[in-house]
C-alpha positions as CSV (number, residue, x, y, z in Angstrom):
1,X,144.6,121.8,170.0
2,X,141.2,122.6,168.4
3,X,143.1,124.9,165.9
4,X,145.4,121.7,165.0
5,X,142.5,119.2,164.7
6,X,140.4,121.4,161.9
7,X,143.5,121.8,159.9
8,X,143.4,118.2,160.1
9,X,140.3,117.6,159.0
10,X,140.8,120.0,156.0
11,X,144.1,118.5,155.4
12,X,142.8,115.4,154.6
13,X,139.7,116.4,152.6
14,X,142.1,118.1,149.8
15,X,143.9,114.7,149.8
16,X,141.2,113.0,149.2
17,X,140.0,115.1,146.5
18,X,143.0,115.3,144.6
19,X,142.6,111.5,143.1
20,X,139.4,113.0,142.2
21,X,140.4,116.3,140.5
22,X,143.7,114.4,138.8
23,X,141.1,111.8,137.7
24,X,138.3,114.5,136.1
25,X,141.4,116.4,134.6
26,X,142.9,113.2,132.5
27,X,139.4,112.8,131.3
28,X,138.7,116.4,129.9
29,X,142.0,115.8,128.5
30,X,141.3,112.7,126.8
31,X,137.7,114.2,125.6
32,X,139.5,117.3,124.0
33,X,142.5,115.2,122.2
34,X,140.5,112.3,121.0
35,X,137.3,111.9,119.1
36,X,135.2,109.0,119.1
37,X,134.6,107.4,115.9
38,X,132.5,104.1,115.3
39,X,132.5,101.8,111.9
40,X,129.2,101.4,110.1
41,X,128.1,97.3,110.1
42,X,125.7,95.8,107.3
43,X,122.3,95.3,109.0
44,X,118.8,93.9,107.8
45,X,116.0,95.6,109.3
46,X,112.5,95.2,109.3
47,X,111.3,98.3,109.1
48,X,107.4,99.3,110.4
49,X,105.6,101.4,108.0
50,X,102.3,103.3,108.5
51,X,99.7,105.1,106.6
52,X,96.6,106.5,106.8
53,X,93.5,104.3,105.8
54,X,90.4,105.2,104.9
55,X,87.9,102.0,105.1
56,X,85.0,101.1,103.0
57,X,83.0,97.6,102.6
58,X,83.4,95.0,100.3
59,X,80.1,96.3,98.6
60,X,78.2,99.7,99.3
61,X,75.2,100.7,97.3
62,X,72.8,103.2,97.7
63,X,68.9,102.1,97.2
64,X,67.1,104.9,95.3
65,X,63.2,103.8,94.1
66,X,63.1,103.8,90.4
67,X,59.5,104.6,90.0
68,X,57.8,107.5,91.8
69,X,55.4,106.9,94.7
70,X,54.4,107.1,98.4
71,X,56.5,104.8,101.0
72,X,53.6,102.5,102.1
73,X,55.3,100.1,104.4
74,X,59.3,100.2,105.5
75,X,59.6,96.6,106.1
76,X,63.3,96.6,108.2
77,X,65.1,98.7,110.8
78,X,68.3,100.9,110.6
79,X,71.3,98.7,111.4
80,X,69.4,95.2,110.5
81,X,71.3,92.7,108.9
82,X,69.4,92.0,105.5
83,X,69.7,89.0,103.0
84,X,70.1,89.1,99.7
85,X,66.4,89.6,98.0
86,X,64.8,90.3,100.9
87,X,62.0,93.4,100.6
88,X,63.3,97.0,102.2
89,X,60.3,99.0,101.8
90,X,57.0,99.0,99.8
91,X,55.2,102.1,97.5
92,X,52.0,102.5,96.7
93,X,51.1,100.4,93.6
94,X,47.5,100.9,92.8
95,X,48.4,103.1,89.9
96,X,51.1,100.9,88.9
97,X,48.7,97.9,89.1
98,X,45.7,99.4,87.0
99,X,48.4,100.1,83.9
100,X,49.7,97.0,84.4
101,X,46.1,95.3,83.9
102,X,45.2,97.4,80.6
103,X,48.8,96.9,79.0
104,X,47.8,93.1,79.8
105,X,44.4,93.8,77.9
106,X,46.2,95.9,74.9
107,X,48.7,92.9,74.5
108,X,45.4,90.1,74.6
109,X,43.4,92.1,71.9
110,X,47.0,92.7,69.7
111,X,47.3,89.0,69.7
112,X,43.3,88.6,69.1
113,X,44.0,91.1,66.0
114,X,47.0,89.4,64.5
115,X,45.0,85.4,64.9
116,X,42.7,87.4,63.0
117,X,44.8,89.0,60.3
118,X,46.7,85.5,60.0
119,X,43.4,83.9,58.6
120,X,42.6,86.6,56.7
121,X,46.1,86.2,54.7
122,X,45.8,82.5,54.4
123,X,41.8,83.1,52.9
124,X,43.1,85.8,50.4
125,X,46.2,83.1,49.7
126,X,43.8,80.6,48.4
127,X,41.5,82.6,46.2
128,X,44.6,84.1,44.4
129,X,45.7,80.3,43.8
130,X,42.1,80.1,42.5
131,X,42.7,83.1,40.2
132,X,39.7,85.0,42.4
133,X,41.4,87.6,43.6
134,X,44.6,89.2,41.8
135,X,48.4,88.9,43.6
136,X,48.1,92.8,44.3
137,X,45.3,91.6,47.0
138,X,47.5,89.3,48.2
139,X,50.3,91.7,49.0
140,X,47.8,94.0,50.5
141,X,46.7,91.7,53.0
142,X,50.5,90.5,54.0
143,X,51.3,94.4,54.9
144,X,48.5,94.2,57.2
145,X,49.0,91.5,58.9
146,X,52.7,92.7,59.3
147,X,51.4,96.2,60.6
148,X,49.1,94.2,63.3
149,X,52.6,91.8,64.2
150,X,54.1,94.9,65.1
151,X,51.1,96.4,67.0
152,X,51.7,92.9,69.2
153,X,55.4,93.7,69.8
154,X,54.4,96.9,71.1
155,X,52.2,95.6,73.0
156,X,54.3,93.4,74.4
157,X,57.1,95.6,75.4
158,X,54.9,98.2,77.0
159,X,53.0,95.1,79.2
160,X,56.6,94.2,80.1
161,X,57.4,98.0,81.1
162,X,54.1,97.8,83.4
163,X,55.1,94.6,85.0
164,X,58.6,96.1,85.4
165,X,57.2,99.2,86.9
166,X,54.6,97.2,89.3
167,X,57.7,95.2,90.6
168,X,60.0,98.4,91.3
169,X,56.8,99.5,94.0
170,X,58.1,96.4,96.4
171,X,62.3,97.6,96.4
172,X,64.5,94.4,97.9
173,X,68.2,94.1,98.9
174,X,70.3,93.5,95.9
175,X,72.8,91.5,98.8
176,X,73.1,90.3,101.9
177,X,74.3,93.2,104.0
178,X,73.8,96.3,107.1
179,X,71.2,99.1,106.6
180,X,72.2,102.5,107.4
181,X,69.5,105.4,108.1
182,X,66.3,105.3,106.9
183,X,65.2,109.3,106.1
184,X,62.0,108.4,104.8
185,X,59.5,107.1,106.5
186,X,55.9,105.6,106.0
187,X,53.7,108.3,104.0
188,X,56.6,110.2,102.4
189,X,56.4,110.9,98.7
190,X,59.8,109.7,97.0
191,X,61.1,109.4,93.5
192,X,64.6,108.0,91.7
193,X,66.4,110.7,93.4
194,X,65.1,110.1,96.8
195,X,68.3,108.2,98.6
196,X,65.7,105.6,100.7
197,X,69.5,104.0,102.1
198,X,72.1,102.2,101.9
199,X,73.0,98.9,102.6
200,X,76.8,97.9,103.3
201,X,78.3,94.5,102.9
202,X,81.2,94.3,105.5
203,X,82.0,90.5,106.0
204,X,85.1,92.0,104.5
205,X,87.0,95.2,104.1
206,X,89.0,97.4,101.9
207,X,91.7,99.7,103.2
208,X,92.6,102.5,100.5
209,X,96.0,104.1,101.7
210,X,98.3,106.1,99.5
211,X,101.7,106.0,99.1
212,X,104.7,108.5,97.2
213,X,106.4,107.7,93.9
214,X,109.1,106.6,95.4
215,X,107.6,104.1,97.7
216,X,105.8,103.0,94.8
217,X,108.7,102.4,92.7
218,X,110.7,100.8,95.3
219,X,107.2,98.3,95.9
220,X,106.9,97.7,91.7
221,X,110.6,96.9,91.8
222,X,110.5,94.6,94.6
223,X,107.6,92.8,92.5
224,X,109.7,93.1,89.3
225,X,112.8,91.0,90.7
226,X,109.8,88.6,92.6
227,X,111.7,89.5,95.8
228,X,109.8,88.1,98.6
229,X,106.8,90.7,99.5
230,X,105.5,88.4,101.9
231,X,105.2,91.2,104.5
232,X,102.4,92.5,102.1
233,X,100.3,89.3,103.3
234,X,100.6,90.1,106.9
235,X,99.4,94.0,106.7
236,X,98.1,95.4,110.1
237,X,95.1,97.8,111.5
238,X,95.4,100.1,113.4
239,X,92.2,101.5,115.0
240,X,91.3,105.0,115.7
241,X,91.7,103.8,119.4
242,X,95.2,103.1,119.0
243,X,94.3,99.2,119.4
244,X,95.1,96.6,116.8
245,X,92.9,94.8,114.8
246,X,93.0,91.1,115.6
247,X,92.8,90.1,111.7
248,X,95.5,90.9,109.1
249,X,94.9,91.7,105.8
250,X,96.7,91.2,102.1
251,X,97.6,93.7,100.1
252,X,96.1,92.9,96.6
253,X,95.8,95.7,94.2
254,X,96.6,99.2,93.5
255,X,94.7,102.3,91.4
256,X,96.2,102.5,87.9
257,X,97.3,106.4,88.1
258,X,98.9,109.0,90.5
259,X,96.8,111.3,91.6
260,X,97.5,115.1,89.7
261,X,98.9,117.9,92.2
262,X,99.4,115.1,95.5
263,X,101.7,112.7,93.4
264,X,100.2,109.7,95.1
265,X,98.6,106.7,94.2
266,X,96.5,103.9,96.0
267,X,97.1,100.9,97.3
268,X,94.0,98.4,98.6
269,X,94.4,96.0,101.5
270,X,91.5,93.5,102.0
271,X,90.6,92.7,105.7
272,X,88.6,90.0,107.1
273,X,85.6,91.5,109.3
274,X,83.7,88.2,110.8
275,X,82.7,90.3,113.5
276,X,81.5,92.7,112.1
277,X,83.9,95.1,114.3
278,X,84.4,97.6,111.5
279,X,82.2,99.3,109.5
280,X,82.2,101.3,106.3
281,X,84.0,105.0,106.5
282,X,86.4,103.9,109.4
283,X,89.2,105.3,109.5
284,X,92.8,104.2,111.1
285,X,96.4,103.3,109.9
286,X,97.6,100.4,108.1
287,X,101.2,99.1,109.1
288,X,103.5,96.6,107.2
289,X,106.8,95.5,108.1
290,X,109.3,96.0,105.2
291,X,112.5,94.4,105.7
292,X,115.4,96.0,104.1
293,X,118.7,94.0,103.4
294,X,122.4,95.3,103.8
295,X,121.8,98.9,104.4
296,X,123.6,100.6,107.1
297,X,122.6,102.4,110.0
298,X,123.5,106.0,111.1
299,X,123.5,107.6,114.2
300,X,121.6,110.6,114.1
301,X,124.0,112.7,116.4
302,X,126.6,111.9,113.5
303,X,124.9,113.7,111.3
304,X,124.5,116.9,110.4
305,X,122.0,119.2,107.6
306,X,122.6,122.2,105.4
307,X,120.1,122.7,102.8
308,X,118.4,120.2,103.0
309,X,120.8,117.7,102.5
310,X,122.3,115.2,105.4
311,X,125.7,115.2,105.8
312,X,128.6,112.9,108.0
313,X,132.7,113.0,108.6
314,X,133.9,110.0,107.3
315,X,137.4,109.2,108.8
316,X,140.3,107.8,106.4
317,X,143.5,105.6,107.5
318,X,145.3,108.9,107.9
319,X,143.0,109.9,110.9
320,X,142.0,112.7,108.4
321,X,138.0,113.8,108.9
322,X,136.1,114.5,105.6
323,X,132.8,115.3,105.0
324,X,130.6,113.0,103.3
325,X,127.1,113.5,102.0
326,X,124.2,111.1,101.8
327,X,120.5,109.9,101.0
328,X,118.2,109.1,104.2
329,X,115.7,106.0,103.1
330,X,114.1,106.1,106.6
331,X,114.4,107.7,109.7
332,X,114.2,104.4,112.1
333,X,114.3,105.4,116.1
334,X,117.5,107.2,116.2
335,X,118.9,106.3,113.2
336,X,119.1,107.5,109.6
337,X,119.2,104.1,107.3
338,X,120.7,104.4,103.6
339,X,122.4,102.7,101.5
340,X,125.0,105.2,100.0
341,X,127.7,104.9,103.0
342,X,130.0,101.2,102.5
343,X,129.9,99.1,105.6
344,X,133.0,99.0,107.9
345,X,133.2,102.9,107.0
346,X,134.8,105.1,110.1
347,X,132.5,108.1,111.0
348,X,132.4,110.3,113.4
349,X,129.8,109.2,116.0
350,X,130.1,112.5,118.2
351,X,131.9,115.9,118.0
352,X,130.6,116.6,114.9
353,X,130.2,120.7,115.6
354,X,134.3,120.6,116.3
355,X,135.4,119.2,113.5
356,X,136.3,121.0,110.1
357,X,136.8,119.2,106.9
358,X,140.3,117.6,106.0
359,X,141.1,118.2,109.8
360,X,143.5,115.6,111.3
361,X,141.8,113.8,114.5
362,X,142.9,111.5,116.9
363,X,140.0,108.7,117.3
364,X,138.5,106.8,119.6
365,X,137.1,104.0,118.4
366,X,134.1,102.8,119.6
367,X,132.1,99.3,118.7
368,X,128.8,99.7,116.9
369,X,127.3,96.8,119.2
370,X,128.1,99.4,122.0
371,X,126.8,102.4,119.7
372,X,123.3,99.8,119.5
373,X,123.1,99.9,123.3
374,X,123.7,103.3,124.2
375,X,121.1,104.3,121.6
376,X,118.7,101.8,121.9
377,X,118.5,99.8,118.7
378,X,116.0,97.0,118.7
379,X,114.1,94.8,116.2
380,X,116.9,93.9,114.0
381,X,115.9,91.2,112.0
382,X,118.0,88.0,112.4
């Protein structure tokens, strides 16, 4: 009896696992006769682009003394929010002030001198007109006076270099804007070369990125044919944190040649900065959406590479396989978008590495939408 009951038992285990075998058999079957196959479907994407982005402020200038002296008084802090005009630091002017008074003084007496040569002209004028004194006096006496006019001019313009001279000892923001470090203290002696700071404007921002010949073809073109580049208005930040910024910026110019052994050229985005959050030499990523219109997507486990190029089996009515070559725009998740393969084509979505060119294949068709699922396709535009 206990010898019956386990063959029992085993008995009905193999029939319950022949459904099971019959059912894994009809499947490896299916897997080794038929291929599956999926047809390519027009799509508009909008695509997330990002590059690196070097910030910089609206306005950055370094403040250098333009006369030589000792820093008497450094009248702000590092980091202080300055207004336009408003003294930075003071040098010692007594020197400056002692040339400005005796280039005051040279000017005065040049003046005095030429009053004085001015009457002597008009004198010598009338005794000519009286026959007293000859024309040849005359024209002596004008030369003069024109020597002394010019004596005043100098004058003049070297009173005018003093004054300019005494004014560069007190040296001022030339706008409203941050100070950075301040190497010099009270007591140090400084000339033009000395870099006293620098003072940043940063209510807004530029963002320099740079971008391939072909990106910046495919941007100028865009322009050209005034398709809409409104995605250019709406450019992100992304901060060395990972985090976005909260403002977006517009894209509004770009440098007028590529740069010689890179191939690249600049583009400038301008970012509102009411905060003050970012400062000048940041550094993050700009991203821009840029929507693309009736390319098709390609699974990337339908494709395959030699030599650098990217290749597919396109599938004819005849069930016949043929290999197809193509031009990736963009890698996009798990996708290879392009525009070189007609929507509604067959491919093959997987099997590739069994199939031979012109080989005869029975397909298995399977829906794109259902291709989008399995892989995971998302922000299609609508």
């Amino acid at each position: 009896m206990k010898f019956t009951f386990h063959k029992v038992v085993v008995l009905s285990c193999m029939a319950g696992l022949l459904p099971a075998c019959q059912s894994a058999d009809e499947n490896q079957v299916r897997s080794d006769n038929s291929i599956p196959v999926t047809l390519l479907q027009p799509a508009t994407i909008d695509l997330p682009r990002s590059y690196v982005a070097d910030v910089q402020a609206i306005q950055f200038v370094e403040i250098k003394p333009k006369v030589e002296g000792f820093v008497q008084d450094v009248l702000v802090d590092e980091g202080q929010l300055v207004k336009a005009g408003q003294p930075l630091f003071r040098l010692s002017s007594e020197n400056y002030a002692e040339a400005l008074k005796e280039a005051e003084a040279n000017f005065k007496q040049a003046q005095v001198e030429l009053e004085m040569a001015n009457y002597e002209t008009e004198r010598v004028q009338r005794l000519v007109e009286k026959q007293i004194f000859s024309s040849i006096r005359l024209d002596q006496v004008r030369r003069e006076r024109e020597v002394v006019r010019m004596k005043v001019e100098q004058a003049r313009a070297q009173m005018q270099r003093a004054q300019m001279d005494y004014s560069y000892t007190t040296i001022t923001s030339p706008f409203t804007g941050y100070v950075d470090r301040i190497p010099y203290k009270a007591g140090s002696l400084v000339n033009p070369e000395s870099l006293l700071t620098t003072v940043s404007d940063i209510s807004e921002v530029f963002a320099y990125y740079k971008v391939n010949e072909s990106e910046y073809l495919r941007f100028k073109r865009a322009q050209l044919k005034g398709e809409n580049l409104q995605q250019m208005d709406n450019v992100e930040l992304i901060l060395p944190d990972g985090s976005v910024y909260a403002h977006k910026g517009k894209q509004e110019t770009v440098e007028g040649d590529f740069e010689r052994g890179t191939g690249s050229i600049a583009f400038r985005v301008r970012f509102p900065n009411p905060d003050g959050l970012l400062k000048h030499g940041v550094t993050g990523k700009v991203r821009m959406m840029t929507r693309m219109e009736d390319v098709c997507l390609v699974p990337q486990k339908s494709t395959f590479e030699i030599q650098d190029f990217t290749y597919v089996y396109v599938v004819d009515s005849t069930h016949t396989a043929k290999v197809r070559s193509f031009h990736p725009i963009e890698r996009y998740q798990n996708y290879y978008i392009t525009q070189d393969l007609e929507p509604h084509t067959a491919i093959v979505y997987e099997g590739v590495q069994m199939i031979k060119d012109g080989m005869q294949i029975e397909t298995d068709t399977i829906s794109f939408e259902d291709v989008k699922k399995e892989l995971k396709l998302n922000n299609l535009a609508k």
